[in-house]
LUMVEXLO-386615 format. One record per residue (C-alpha): residue in one letter; z, x, y. Coordinates in pm, whole numbers, padded with zeros to 5 digits, always signed. Layout:
BEGIN
AZXY/...
***
This chain:
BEGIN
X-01665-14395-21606/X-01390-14388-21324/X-01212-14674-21525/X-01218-14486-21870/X-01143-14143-21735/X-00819-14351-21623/X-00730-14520-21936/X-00768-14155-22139/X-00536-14033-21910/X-00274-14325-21968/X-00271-14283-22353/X-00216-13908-22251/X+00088-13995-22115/X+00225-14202-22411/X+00162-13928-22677/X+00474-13748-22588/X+00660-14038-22601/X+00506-14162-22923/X+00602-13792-23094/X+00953-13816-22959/X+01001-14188-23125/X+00909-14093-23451/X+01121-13801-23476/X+01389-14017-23404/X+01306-14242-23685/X+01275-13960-23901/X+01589-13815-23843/X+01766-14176-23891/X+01622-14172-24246/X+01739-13817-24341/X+02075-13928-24209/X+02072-14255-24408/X+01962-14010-24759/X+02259-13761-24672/X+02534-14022-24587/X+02403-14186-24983/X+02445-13871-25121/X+02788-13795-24984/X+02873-14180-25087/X+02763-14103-25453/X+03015-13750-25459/X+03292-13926-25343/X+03237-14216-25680/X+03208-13877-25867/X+03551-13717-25783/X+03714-14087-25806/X+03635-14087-26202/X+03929-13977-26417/X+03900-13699-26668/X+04038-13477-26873/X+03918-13114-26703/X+03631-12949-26598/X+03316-12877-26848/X+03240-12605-26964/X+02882-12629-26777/X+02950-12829-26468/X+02600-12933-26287/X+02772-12793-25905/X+02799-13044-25631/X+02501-13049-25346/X+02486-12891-25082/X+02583-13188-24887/X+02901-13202-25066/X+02982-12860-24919/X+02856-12903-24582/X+03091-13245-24578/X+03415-13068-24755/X+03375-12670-24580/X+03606-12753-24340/X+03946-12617-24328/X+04284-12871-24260/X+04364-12891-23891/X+04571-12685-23786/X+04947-12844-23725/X+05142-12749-23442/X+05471-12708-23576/X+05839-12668-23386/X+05953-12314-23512/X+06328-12304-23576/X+06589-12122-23367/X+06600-11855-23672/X+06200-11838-23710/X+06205-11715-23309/X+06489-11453-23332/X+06345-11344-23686/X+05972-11352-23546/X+06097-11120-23231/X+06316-10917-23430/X+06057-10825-23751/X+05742-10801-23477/X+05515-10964-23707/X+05251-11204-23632/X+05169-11537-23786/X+04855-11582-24021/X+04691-11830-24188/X+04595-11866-24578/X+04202-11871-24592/X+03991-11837-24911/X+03814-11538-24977/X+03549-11386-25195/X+03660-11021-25256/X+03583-10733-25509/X+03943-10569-25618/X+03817-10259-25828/X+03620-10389-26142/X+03737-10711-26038/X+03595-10990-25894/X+03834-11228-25717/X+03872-11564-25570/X+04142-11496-25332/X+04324-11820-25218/X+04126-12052-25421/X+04372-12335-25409/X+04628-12298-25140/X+04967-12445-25098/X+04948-12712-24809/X+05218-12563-24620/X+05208-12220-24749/X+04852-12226-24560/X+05025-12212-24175/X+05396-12098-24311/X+05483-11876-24007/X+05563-11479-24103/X+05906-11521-24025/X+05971-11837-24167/X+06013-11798-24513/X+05994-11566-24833/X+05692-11551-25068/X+05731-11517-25418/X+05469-11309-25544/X+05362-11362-25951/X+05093-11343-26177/X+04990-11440-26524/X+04729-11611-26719/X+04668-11966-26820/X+04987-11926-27117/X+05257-11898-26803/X+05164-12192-26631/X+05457-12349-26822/X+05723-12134-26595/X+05553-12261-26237/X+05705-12575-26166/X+06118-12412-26302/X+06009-12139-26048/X+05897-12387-25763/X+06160-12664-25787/X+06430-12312-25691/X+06240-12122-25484/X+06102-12405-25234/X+05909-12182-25028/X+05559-12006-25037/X+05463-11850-25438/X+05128-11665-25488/X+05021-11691-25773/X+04763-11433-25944/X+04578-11561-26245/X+04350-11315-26485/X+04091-11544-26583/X+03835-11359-26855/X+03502-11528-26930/X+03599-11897-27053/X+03987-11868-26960/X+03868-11975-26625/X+03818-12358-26776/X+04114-12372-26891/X+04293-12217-26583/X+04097-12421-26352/X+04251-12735-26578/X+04593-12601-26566/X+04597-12593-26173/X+04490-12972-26189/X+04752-13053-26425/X+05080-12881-26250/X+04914-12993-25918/X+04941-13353-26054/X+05107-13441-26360/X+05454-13293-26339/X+05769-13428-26159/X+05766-13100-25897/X+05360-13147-25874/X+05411-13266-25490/X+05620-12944-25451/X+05304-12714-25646/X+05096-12882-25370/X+05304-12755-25091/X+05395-12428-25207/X+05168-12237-25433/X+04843-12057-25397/X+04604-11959-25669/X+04422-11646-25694/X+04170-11606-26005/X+04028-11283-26069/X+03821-11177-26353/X+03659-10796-26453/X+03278-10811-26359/X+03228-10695-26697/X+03342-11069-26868/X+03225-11316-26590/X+03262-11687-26657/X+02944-11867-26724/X+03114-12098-26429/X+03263-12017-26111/X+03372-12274-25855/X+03257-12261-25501/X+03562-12353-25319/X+03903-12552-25359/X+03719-12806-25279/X+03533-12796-25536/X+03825-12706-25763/X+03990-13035-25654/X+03646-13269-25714/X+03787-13289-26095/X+04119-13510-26117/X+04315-13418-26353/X+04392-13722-26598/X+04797-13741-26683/X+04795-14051-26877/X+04590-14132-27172/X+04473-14504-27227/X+04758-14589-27453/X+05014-14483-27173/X+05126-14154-27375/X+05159-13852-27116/X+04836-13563-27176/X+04973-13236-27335/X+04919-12937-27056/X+04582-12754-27144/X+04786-12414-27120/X+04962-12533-27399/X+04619-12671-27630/X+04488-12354-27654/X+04655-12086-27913/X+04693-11749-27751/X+04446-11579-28041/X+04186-11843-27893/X+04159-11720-27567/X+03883-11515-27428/X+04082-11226-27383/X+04255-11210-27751/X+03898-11241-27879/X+03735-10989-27605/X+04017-10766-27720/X+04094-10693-27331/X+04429-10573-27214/X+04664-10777-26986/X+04593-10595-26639/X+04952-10703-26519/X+04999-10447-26205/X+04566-10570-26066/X+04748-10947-26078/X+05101-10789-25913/X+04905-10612-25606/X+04682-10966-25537/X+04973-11169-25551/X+05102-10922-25291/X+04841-10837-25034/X+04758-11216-25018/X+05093-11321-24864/X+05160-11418-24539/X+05504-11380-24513/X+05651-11084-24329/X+05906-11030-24650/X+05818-11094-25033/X+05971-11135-25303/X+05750-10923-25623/X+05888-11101-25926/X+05743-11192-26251/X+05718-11566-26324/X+05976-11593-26635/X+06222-11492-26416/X+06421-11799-26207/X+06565-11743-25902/X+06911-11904-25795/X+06903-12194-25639/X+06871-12168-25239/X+06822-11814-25228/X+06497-11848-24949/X+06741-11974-24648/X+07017-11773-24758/X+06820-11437-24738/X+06687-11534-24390/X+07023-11678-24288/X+07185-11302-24387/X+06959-11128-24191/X+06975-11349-23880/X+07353-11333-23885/X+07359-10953-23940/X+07014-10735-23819/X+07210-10373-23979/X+07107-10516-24289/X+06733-10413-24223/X+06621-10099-24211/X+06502-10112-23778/X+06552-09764-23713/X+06261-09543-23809/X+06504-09217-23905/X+06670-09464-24139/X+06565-09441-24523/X+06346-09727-24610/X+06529-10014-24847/X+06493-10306-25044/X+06710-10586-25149/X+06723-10601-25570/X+06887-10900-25735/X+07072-10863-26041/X+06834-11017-26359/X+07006-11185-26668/X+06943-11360-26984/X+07049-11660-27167/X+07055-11849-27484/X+06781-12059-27611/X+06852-12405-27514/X+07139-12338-27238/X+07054-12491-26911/X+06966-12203-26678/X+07285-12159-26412/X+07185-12264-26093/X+07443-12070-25889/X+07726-11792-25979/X+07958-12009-26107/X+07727-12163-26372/X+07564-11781-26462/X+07970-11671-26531/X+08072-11984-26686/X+07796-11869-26974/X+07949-11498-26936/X+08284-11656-27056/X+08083-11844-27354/X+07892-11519-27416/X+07599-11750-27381/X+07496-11507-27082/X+07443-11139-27036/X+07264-10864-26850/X+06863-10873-26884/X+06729-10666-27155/X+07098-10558-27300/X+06965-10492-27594/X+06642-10349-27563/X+06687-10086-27281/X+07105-10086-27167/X+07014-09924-26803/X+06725-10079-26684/X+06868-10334-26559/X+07230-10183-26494/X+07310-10248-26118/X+07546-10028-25891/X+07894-10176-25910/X+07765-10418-26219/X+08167-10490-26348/X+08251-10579-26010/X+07990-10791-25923/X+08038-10985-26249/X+08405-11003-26210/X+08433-11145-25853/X+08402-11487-25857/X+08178-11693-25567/X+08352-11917-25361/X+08163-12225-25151/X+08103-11984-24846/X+08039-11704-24978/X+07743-11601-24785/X+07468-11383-24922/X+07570-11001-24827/X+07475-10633-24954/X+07695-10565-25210/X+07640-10247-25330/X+07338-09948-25304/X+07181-09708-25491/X+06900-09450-25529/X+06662-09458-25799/X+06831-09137-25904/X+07072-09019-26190/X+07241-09229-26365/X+06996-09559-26209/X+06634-09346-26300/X+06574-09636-26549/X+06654-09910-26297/X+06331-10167-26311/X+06476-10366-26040/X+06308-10679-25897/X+06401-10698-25491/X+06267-10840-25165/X+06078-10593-24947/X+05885-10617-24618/X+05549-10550-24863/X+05506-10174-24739/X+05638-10036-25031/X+05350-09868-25253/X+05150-10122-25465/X+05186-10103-25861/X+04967-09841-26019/X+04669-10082-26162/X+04579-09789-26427/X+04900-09929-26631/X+04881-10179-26819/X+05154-10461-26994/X+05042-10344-27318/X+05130-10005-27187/X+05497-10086-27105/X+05642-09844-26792/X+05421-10081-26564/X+05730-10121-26275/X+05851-09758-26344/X+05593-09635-26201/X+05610-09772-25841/X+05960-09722-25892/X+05908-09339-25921/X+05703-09320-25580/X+05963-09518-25432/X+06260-09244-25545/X+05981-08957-25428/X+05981-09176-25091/X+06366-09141-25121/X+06392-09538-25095/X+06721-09752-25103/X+06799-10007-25310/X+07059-10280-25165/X+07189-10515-25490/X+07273-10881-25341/X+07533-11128-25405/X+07598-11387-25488/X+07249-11449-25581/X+07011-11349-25925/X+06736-11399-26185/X+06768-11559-26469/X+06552-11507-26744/X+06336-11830-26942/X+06599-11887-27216/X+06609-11671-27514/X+06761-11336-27569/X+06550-11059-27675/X+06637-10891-28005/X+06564-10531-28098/X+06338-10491-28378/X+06017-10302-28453/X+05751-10403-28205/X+05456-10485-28248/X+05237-10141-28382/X+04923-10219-28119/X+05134-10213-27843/X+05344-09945-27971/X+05035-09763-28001/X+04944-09826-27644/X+05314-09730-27495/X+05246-09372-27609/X+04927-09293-27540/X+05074-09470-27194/X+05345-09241-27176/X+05131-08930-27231/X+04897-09021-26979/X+05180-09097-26668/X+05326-08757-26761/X+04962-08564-26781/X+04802-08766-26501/X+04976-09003-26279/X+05330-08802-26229/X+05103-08449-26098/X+04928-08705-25872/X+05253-08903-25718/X+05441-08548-25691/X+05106-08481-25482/X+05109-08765-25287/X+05448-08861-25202/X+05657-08509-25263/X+05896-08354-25521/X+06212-08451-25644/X+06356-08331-25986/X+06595-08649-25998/X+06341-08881-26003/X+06181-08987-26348/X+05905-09257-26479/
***
């Protein structure tokens, strides 16, 4: 009995062991199943294809788990002009991260594809140029990028099933385009769609975004067409949904998601001049009075003057170039035709009729208030981003969309500092007068009635009285 009482207790003593062993086998095997699975997504996102379905079956969770990691972090050498600017501004570095957000009736996808070095761009480093659109301006991006070379967010209104065709359009410019490497480095992509017309489809992260190559080539070597250009306008979901175009929603994402301690608000047909990132920074290093440091001192912004050209003229890439066209009368002020002093800057003969030499620096050339003989002025500027945000009850369809921030900003008694040599230019082809279209005619005055019934009582509330301000 001794003997067996002894040998119980020795196979006692093994059971522990014996457990521990074959949870070690069985976590060998799960490892072995996940590291197949991961090996079968990776053959997945090496196929080539056109786009996205329509009804993608969504990658496992292992896919996630293996791909929810964000880029290290690189430690970069900040410039002499990034320090000075960084002390000078006070304003802190952030990164780009994606977020899930609700923006009114809105759902959006904030930063679902980010730029790869617009994700760590330091806030005094650089200048974001803050757009929007839908799928049908994807055709400006890569004009904008190859002159802007710096950070552009990008806000995208994406109804119902325009998010397929969006979602192809970022894998296209991203890859199929002789600036795509530059796309890649500089722009982010915020989608955003009202919770009343959700896609069927809605990826889970860039990663996810990115799974579905876009192909550039088809078999007989002929280059794809761009999907934003497949698809006719009266096609989309939101010509057949009948929806609006909720321009000022897209302006205010494209501006709270920057990182940059100065932005640049600008809408995406309109082409900056060449260079004008490092000369903006460069100015303000060189000269601090230009910035607004002193508290007592009225807040400003920095417009630059817009034009338009012919169809077919190569848009100017300096001052030279835009006055060269002046001289053809190939060239002249944006919407001339359409509304004389919207546009009209402060000093607009002289800045046309002095010429730019090779170092001539970017400087304030003249200033205004939004007042008199300027309360038309729809300038487009760079700002520090504490301005007030666009009023999202206007729509484009609506027209007086920019006028209205631009009426707070005279109530707030704001400056407006024109630049030179530097401008917009807008995608060629001069804009004729002519009857409109009736809809949006129709919209502009019930518009109208509503910013002078509603939304001017409320700003004068807000942000104080002044009789030479107008919408």
């Amino acid at each position: 009995m001794a003997a067996i009482s002894f040998c119980n207790r020795k196979y006692v003593r093994l059971w522990p062991v014996l457990i521990l062993l074959s949870v070690a086998l069985l976590l060998v095997w799960r490892n072995l199943q996940q590291a197949q699975k991961l090996a079968a997504s990776s053959k997945i996102g090496g196929h080539k294809s056109v786009g996205l379905p329509t009804n993608p079956s969504r990658p496992s969770a292992d896919f996630h788990l293996a791909h929810d990691q964000h880029p290290k972090f690189i430690q970069r050498e900040d410039s002499a002009r990034t320090k000075e600017l960084r002390s000078l501004l006070k304003c802190r570095d952030r990164s780009l991260r994606f977020q899930r957000l609700q923006h009114g009736e809105f759902w959006l996808l904030q930063n679902l594809v980010m730029g790869r070095r617009s994700r760590e761009v330091g806030c005094a480093e650089s200048v974001t140029y803050t757009t929007n659109g839908d799928f049908t301006f994807f055709d400006n991006l890569e004009m904008v990028v190859s002159r802007w070379r710096a950070p552009v967010s990008f806000a995208i209104h994406t109804p119902g099933y325009d998010l397929n065709t969006t979602l192809d359009a970022i894998r296209y410019v991203r890859n199929c385009l002789p600036e795509s490497d530059s796309i890649k480095d500089w722009v982010s992509f915020h989608v955003y769609f009202p919770n009343q017309h959700m896609p069927d489809y809605v990826p889970y992260d860039e990663a996810e975004v990115l799974l579905y190559p876009h192909m550039c080539t088809l078999a007989n070597g002929s280059l794809v067409s761009p999907p934003y250009t497949r698809i006719p306008t009266t096609e989309s979901y939101k010509s057949r949904a009948n929806l609006t175009y909720p321009i000022n929603v897209g302006r205010n994402i494209a501006r709270l998601a920057a990182n940059t301690h100065f932005i640049f608000a600008c809408d995406i047909e309109l082409y900056p001049s060449v260079g004008f990132v490092d000369q903006f920074l460069d100015m303000v290093a060189r000269n601090h009075s230009v910035l607004a440091l002193d508290p007592r001192q009225r807040r400003r912004v920095y417009p630059l003057p817009v034009f338009e050209v012919e169809t077919g003229v190569q848009v100017p890439a300096d001052k030279d170039e835009l006055l060269a066209l002046f001289r053809k009368q190939q060239a002249q002020v944006f919407h001339l035709k359409l509304c004389p002093t919207c546009h009209t800057i402060p000093g607009q003969e002289e800045w046309l009729n002095r010429t730019s030499r090779a170092d001539d620096q970017l400087h304030l050339f003249s200033k205004a208030l939004r007042k008199w003989k300027f309360r038309a002025w729809e300038p487009f500027y760079v700002s520090d981003n504490t301005e007030p945000l666009f009023d999202e009850r206007v729509t484009w369809e609506g027209q007086s969309n920019k006028r209205i921030q631009n009426y707070a900003m005279c109530l707030l008694d704001y400056e407006y500092h024109v630049l030179s040599p530097a401008f917009l230019v807008h995608s060629p082809g001069i804009k004729q007068t002519g009857n409109g279209d009736s809809t949006r005619l129709q919209y502009a005055k019930e518009m109208s009635k509503f910013i002078k019934n509603k939304i001017e009582p409320e700003y004068r509330v807000l942000f104080g009285e002044n009789s030479a301000c107008k919408t």
